[in-house]
C-alpha positions in Angstrom: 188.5 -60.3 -37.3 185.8 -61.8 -38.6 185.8 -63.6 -41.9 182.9 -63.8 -44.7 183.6 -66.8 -46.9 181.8 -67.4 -50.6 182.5 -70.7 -52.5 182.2 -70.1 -56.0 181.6 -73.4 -58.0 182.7 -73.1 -61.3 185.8 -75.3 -62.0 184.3 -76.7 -65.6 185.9 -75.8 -68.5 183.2 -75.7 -70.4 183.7 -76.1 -74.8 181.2 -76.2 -77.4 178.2 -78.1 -76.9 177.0 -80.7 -79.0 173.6 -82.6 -79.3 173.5 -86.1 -80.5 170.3 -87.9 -81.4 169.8 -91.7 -81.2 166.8 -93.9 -81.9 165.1 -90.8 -83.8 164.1 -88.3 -81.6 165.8 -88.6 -78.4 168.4 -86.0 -78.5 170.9 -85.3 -75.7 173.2 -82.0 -76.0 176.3 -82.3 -73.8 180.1 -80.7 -73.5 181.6 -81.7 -77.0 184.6 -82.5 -74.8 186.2 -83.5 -72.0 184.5 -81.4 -68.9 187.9 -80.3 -66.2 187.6 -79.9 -62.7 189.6 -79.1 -59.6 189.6 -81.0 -56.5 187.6 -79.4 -53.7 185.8 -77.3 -55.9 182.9 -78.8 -58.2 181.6 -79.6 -61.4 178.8 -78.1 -63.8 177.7 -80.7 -66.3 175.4 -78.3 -68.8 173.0 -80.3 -70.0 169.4 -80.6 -71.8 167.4 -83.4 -73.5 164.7 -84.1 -76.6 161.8 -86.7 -76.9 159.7 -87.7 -78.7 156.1 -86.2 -78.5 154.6 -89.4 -76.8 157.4 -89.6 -74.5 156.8 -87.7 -71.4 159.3 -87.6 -68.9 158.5 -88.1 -65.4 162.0 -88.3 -64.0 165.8 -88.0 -64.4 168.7 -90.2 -63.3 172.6 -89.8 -63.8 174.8 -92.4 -63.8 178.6 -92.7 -63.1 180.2 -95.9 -65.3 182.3 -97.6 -63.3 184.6 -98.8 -66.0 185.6 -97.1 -69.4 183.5 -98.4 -72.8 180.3 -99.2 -71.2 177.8 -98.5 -73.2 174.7 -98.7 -70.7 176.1 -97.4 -67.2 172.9 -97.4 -65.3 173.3 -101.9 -65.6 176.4 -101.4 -63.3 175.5 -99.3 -60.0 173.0 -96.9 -58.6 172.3 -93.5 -60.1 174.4 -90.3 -58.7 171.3 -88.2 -58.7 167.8 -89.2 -59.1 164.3 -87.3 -59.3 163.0 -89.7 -57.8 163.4 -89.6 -54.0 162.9 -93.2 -53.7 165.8 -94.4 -55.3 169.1 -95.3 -54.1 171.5 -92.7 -54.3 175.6 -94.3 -55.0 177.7 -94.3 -52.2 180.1 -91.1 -51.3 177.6 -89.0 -54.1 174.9 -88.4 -51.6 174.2 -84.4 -51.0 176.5 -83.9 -53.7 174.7 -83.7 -56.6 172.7 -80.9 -57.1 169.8 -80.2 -60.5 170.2 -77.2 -61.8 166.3 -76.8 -63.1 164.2 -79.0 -61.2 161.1 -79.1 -63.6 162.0 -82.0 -65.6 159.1 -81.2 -68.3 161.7 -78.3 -68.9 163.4 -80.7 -70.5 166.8 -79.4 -68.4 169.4 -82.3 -66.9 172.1 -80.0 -66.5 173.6 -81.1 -62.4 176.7 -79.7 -60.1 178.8 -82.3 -58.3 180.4 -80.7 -55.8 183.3 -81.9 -53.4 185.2 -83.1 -56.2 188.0 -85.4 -55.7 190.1 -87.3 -58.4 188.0 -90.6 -57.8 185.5 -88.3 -59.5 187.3 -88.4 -62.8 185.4 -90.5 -65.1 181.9 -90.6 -67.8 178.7 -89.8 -66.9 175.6 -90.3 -68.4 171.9 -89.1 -68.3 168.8 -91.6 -68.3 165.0 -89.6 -68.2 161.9 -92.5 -67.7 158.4 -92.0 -67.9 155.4 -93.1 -66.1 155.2 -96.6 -68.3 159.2 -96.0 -70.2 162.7 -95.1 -69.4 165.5 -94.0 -72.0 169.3 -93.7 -71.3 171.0 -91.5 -73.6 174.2 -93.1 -75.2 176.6 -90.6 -75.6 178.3 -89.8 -72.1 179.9 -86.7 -70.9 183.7 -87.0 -70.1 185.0 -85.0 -66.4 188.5 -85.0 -65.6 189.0 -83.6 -61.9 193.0 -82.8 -60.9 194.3 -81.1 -58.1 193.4 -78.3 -56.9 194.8 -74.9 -58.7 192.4 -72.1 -58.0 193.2 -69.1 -55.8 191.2 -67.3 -53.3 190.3 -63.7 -54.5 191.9 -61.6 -52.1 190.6 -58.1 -52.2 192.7 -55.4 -50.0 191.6 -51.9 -50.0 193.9 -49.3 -50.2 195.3 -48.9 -46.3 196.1 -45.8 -44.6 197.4 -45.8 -40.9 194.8 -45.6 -38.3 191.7 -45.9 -40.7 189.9 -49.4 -39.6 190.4 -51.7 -42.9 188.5 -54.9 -44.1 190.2 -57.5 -46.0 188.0 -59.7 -48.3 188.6 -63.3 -49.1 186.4 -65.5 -51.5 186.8 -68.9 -51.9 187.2 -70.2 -55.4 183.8 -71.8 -57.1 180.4 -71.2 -57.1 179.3 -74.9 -55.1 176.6 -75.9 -52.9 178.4 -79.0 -51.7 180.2 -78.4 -48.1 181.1 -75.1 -46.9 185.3 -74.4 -47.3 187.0 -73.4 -43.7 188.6 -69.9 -44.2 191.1 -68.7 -42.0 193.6 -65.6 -42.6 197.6 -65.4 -41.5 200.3 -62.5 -40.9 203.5 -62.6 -41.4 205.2 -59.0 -40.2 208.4 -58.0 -41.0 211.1 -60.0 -39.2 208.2 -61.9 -37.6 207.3 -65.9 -38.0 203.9 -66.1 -39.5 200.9 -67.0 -36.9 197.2 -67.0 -37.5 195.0 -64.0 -36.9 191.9 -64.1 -34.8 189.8 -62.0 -33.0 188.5 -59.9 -35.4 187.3 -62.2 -38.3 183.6 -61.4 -39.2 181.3 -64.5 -39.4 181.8 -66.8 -42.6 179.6 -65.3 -44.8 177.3 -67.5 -47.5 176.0 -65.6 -50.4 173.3 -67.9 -52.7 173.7 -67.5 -56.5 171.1 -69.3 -57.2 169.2 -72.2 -56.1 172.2 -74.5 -56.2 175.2 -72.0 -56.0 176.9 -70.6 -53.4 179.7 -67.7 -52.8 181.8 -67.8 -49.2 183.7 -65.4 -48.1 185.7 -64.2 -44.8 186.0 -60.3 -43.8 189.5 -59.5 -41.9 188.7 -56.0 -39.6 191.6 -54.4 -38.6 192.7 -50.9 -37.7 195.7 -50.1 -40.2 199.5 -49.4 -38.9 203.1 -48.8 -40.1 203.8 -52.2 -38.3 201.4 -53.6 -41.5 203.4 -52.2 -44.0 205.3 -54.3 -46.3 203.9 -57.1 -44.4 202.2 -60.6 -45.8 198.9 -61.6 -45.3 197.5 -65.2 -46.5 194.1 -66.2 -46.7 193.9 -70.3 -46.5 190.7 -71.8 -47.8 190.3 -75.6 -46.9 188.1 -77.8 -48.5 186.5 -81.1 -47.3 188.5 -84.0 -48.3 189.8 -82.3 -51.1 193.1 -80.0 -49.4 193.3 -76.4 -49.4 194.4 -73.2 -51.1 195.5 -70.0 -50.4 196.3 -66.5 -51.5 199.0 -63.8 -50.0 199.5 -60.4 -50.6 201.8 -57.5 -49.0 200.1 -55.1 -47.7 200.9 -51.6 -48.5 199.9 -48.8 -45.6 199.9 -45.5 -46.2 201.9 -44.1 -43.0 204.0 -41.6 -41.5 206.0 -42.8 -38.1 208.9 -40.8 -37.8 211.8 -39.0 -38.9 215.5 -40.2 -38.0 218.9 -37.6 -38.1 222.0 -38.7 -38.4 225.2 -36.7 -38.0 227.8 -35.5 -35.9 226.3 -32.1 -34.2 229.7 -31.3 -32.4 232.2 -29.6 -35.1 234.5 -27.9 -34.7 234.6 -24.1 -36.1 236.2 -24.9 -40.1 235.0 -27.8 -40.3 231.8 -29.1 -42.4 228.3 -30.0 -40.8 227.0 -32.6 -42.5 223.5 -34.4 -40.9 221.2 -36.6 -42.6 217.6 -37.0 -41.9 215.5 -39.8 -43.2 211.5 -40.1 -42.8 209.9 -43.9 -42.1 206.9 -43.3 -44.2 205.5 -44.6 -47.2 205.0 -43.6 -49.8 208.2 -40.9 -49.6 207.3 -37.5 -48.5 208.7 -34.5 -48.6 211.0 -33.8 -45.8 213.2 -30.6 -45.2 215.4 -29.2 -43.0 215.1 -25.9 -40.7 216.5 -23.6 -38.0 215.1 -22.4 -35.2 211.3 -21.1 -35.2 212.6 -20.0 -39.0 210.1 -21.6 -41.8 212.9 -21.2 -44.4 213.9 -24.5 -46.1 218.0 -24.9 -45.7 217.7 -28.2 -47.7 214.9 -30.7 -49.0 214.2 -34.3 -50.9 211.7 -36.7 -51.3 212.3 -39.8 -48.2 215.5 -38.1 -46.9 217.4 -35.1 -46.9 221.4 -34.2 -46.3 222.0 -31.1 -44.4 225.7 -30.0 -45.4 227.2 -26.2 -44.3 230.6 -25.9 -44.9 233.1 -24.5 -42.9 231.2 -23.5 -40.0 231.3 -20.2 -37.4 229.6 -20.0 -34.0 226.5 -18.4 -35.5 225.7 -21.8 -37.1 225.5 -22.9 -33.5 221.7 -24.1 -32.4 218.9 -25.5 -33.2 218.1 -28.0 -36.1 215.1 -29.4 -37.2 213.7 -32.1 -40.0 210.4 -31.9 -40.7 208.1 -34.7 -43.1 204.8 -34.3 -43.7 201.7 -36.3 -44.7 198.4 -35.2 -45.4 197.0 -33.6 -42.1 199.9 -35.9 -40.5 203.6 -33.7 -39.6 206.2 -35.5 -37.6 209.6 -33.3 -36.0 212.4 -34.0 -34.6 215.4 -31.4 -33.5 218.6 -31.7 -33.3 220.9 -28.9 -31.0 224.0 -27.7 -33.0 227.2 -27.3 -30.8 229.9 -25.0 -32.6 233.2 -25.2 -30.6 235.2 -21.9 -30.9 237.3 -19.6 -29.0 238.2 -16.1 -29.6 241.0 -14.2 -28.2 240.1 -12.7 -24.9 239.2 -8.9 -24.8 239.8 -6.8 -21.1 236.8 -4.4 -20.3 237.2 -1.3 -17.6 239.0 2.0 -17.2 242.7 1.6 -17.7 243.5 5.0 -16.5 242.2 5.4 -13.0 243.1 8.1 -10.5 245.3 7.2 -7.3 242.8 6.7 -4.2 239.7 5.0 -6.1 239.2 1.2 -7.1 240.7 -0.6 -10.0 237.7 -2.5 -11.9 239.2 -5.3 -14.8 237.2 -7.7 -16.1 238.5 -10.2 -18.8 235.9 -12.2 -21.0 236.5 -15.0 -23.7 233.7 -16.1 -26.2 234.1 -20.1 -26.6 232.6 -23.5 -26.7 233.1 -25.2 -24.6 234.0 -23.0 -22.2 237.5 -21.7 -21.8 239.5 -21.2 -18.0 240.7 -17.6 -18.0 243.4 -16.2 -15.3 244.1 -12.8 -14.7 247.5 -11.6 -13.3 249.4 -8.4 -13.5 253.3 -8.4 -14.5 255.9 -6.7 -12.2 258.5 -4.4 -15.2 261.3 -5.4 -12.9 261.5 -8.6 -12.0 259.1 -9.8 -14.2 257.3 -11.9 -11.4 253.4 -12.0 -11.0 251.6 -9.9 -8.1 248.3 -11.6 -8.5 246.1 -14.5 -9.9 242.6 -14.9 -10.6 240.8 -18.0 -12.1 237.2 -18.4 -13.6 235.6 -20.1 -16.4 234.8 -17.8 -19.5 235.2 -14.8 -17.2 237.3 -13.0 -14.3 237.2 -10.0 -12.7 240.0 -8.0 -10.9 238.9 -5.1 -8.2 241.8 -3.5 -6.3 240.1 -0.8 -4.2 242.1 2.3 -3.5 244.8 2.2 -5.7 248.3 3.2 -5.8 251.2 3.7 -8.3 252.4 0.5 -7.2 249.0 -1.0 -9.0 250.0 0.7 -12.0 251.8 -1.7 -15.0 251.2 -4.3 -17.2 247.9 -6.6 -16.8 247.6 -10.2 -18.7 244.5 -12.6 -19.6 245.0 -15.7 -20.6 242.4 -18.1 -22.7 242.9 -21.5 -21.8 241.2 -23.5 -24.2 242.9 -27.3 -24.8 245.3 -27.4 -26.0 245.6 -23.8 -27.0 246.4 -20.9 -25.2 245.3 -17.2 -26.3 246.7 -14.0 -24.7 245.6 -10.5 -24.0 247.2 -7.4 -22.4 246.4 -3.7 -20.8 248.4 -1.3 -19.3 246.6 0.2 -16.2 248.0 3.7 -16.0 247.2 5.3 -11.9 247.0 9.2 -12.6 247.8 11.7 -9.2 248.7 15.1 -9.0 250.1 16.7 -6.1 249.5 20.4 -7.1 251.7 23.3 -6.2 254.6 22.3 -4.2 256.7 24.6 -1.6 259.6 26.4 -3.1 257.4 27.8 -5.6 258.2 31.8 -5.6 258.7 35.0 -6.9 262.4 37.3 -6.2 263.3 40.9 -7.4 266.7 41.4 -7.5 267.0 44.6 -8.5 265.0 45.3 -11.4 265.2 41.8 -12.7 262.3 39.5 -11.6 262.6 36.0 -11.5 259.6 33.2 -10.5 260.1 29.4 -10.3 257.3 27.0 -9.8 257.1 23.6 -9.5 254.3 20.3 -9.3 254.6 16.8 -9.5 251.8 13.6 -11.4 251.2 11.1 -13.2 250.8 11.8 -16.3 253.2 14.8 -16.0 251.6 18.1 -15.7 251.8 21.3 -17.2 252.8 25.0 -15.8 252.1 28.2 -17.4 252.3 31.4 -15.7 249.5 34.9 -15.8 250.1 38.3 -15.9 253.7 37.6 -17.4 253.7 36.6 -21.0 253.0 40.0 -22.3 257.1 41.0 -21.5 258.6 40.9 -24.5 262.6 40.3 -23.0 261.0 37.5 -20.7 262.0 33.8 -20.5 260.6 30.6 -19.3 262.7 27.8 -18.7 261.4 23.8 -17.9 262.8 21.3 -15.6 261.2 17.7 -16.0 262.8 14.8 -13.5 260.7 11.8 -13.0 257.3 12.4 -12.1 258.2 16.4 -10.8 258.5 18.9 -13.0 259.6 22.6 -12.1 259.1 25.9 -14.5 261.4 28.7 -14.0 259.9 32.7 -15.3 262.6 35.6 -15.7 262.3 38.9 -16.7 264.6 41.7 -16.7 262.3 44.7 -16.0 259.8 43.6 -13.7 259.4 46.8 -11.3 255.6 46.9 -12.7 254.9 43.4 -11.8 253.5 42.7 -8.4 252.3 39.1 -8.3 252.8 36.4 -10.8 250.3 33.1 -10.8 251.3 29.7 -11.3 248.8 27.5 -13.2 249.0 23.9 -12.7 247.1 22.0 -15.4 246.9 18.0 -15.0 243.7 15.7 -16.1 242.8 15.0 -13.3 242.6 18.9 -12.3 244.1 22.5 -12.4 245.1 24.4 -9.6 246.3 28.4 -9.5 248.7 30.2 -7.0 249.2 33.5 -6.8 253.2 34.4 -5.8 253.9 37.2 -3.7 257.5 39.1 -5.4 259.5 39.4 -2.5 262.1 42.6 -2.8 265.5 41.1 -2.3 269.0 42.3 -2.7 271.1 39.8 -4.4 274.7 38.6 -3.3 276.5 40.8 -6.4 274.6 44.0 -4.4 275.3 43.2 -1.3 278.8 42.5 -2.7 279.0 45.9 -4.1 278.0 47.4 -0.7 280.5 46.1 1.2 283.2 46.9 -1.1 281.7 50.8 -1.3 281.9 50.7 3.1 285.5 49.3 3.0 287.0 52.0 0.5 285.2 55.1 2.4 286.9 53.6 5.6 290.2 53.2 3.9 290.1 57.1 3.0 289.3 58.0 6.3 292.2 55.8 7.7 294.8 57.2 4.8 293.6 60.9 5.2 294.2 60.6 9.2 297.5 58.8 8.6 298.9 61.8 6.3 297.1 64.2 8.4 299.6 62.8 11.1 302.4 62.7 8.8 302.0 66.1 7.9 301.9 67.0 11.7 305.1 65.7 12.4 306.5 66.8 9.4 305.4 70.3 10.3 306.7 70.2 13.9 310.5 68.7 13.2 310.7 71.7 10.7 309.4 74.2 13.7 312.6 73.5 16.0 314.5 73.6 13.0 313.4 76.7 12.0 312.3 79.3 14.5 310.1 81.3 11.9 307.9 78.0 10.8 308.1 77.1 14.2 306.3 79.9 15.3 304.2 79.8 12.5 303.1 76.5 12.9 302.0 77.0 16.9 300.4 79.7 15.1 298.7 77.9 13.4 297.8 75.1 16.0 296.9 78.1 18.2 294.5 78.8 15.0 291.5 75.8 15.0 289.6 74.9 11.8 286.3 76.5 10.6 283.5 73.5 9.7 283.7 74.5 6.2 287.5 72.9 6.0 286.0 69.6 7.4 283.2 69.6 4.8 285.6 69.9 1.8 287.7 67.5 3.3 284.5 65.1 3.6 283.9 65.4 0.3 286.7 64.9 -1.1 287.2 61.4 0.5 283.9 60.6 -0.7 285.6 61.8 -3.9 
């Protein structure tokens, strides 16, 4: 900083003016008053003079009294100023008093003391002489010099961060006497004051004239949020006479940074509440976003409150606050964390043929993440078969199953101190198609087919070429996993073949049953019972046949005549037409 320093010099309080005329025409116009000053500064004593036409003024003299009511004060010391540059100037006024119009034939005495102190206080008085004469006007001019009470003039710019500023300070009064040191001091928030240098311009002297000066100092410096609300003194010191000095607080326009606040772990129910405040001056407008969205969830002016009650995992991400200033945006984000859980779902085919692989795989949305386990329930003894443990996921693959894989499977959520459940039912499907013993019997005219399968699920028999018999029947026999389907029909001489049709889901499958011609036990039965009663009339008709023989011979030797008749008739054989009507008459 460099520092440009102007001393103004006027500290006279200056009243009406009054002239006052003594010994006819020498007239003297001063301050109808007493003149005041301030140490350090200096004093203007306005002043002008009259004489009479033969009086012509060569030179001009001031004198200080050195006590109060002297009437004559040039008898006492030497002059404060002179003209003349060979007289003796009073001691500690030397360089100090200055003549504001030089020209004496102007007819001007008006002077500037400068370095005032209060030794200075007193009356002064003018005295003009000629080349043969010398006059010393009576009435005196009164100055009263107290401490010093002026203020720098300390001009600040308005400040925006990173624009290079210059602070001006001018020194109070308009003097020529000595120049006034200047130096400037900061004071930063939460900082102890300590002097500036470095980048002070030069003192600077600006002439007002032939006997006036200005002095001023120029602070350069480039503008930050660190100078906001931040004190800076300018101190001007005088020679012998103390100092001065003047503060301000700085004001910088500035944007740093934005600040959120706020729990960004909740739980799913509960409120999000986050707060966001911008260090900038003056406020700006700051808002709240998510994600790439430009859509304002919530703004104010210097801060903003984000608040979403009752929150879901979709509120889960991103967050950002966002100020802005001028050309100038600042951002910071913020990442949302929803905790949650949801009840575990199972994913894959439940129903899964015997011989291929069993493919589960149990999932569970949550934050954070939940352990899952996947086992399988035995029905009977209620004991578990299997276990598998992952994070967020499992996955079960049983190649090649069986019906012992068939049955109740269970995912578990374990998520703290909670504990959610899930549940399939894996189903294994076979079919064993047409089993032996399927067939077809005719007994007699009555046909009768059974036919029989066995799955999982249970399948389903129908039969062909038999459902148009209107005095048919079909009968079902289910037991466990086997089920058998019996066909009957009373006249089945026109039916040939019957076909069973097994139908199951995972297939059909036909067979064609040969009828097999097949006497039943009830005919055989019948048969048997036909043989054994033509036998028994063969044996009864050959047991009377011999009964009748011996009948027929006792009666021969009994009598001679039927004797004779019966050799007769033994002697006599049968024709084969007797035999026949004896056949058929056992048959009979």
């Amino acid at each position: 900083m460099k520092s440009v320093v102007m001393i103004i010099l006027t500290s006279a309080l200056v009243q009406g003016l009054k002239e006052t005329c003594t010994h006819g025409d020498f007239c003297v116009t001063l301050d109808d008053g007493v003149i005041t000053a301030e140490s350090g500064l200096c004093v203007e004593i306005p002043c002008s003079f009259k004489t009479p036409q033969n009086f012509t003024p060569q030179h001009m003299l001031w004198f200080r009294c050195v006590r109060q009511g002297q009437d004559r004060c040039d008898y006492s010391s030497d002059p404060i100023y002179s003209t003349d540059s060979s007289s003796a100037i009073r001691e500690g006024f030397e360089g100090r008093v200055s003549l504001l119009e030089s020209d004496v034939s102007q007819r001007k005495c008006s002077i500037i003391i400068s370095n005032l102190s209060p030794s200075d206080s007193g009356w002064y008085q003018v005295r003009v002489t000629s080349k043969d004469n010398g006059y010393t006007y009576w009435t005196k001019q009164e100055i009263s010099v107290r401490g010093l009470r002026q203020k720098p003039i300390l001009a600040v710019p308005p400040l925006k961060e990173g624009q290079l500023t210059a602070l001006t300070c001018t020194a109070p009064g308009l003097c020529s006497g000595s120049e006034p040191t200047i130096s400037w001091k900061w004071e930063g928030k939460g900082k102890s004051p300590h002097l500036v240098g470095g980048n002070i311009t030069a003192q600077k002297r600006v002439s007002l004239g032939a006997v006036r000066r200005q002095y001023s100092s120029t602070l350069i410096f480039s503008a930050s949020s660190e100078h906001h609300s931040s004190t800076i003194t300018c101190t001007v010191v005088f020679k012998h006479s103390g100092s001065t000095e003047a503060k301000k607080t700085l004001a910088v326009q500035y944007l740093k940074s934005v600040t959120i606040t706020g729990q960004t772990l909740v739980r799913q129910g509960e409120t999000l509440s986050l707060h966001c405040a911008a260090d900038s001056f003056p406020p700006v407008l700051v808002q709240w976003t998510k994600g790439k969205t430009s859509e304002a969830l919530a703004r104010s002016t210097g801060e903003a409150a984000l608040m979403i009650p009752a929150v879901t995992k979709e509120h889960s991400g991103p967050y950002r606050c966002t100020a802005e200033q001028g050309s100038k945006q600042v951002m910071e984000e913020v990442h949302v964390k929803v905790k949650y859980v949801r009840t575990p779902i199972i994913l894959g085919n439940t129903d899964v043929k015997k011989g291929r692989a069993l493919n589960l795989t149990c999932a569970s949305e949550s934050y954070p993440e939940s352990v899952i386990t996947m086992k399988k329930e035995e029905r009977r003894e209620k004991t578990i078969s299997f276990q598998a443990t992952n994070t967020n996921t499992v996955s079960v693959l049983i190649p090649n199953v069986t019906t012992e894989d068939s049955g109740r499977y269970i995912c578990e959520a374990r998520y703290e101190m909670e504990t959610l459940t899930t549940s399939v039912n894996v189903t294994v499907t076979w079919f064993a198609g047409i089993l032996k013993g399927s067939r077809c019997e005719r007994d007699s005219a009555a046909l009768t087919c059974v036919c029989g399968s066995q799955g999982h699920p249970l399948p389903s028999i129908s039969w062909l070429l038999l459902t148009n018999h209107s005095d048919s029947h079909i009968q079902t026999n289910v037991s466990g996993d086997e089920i058998w389907s019996s066909f009957s029909v009373k006249d089945g001489h026109s039916v040939k073949t019957a076909v069973c049709v097994v139908t199951h889901e995972n297939g059909e499958t036909k067979e064609e049953l040969p009828v097999l011609n097949h006497e039943s036990f009830l005919t055989k039965f019948l048969k048997l019972e036909f043989l054994i009663t033509f036998l028994t009339r063969i044996v009864l008709s050959a047991v009377i046949f011999f009964l009748f023989h011996q009948y027929f011979s006792k009666k021969e030797f009994g009598r001679p005549e039927e004797t004779a008749e019966m050799e007769n008739m033994a002697d006599d054989p049968q024709t084969d037409d007797d035999y026949e009507q004896v056949d058929i008459e056992l048959e009979e």
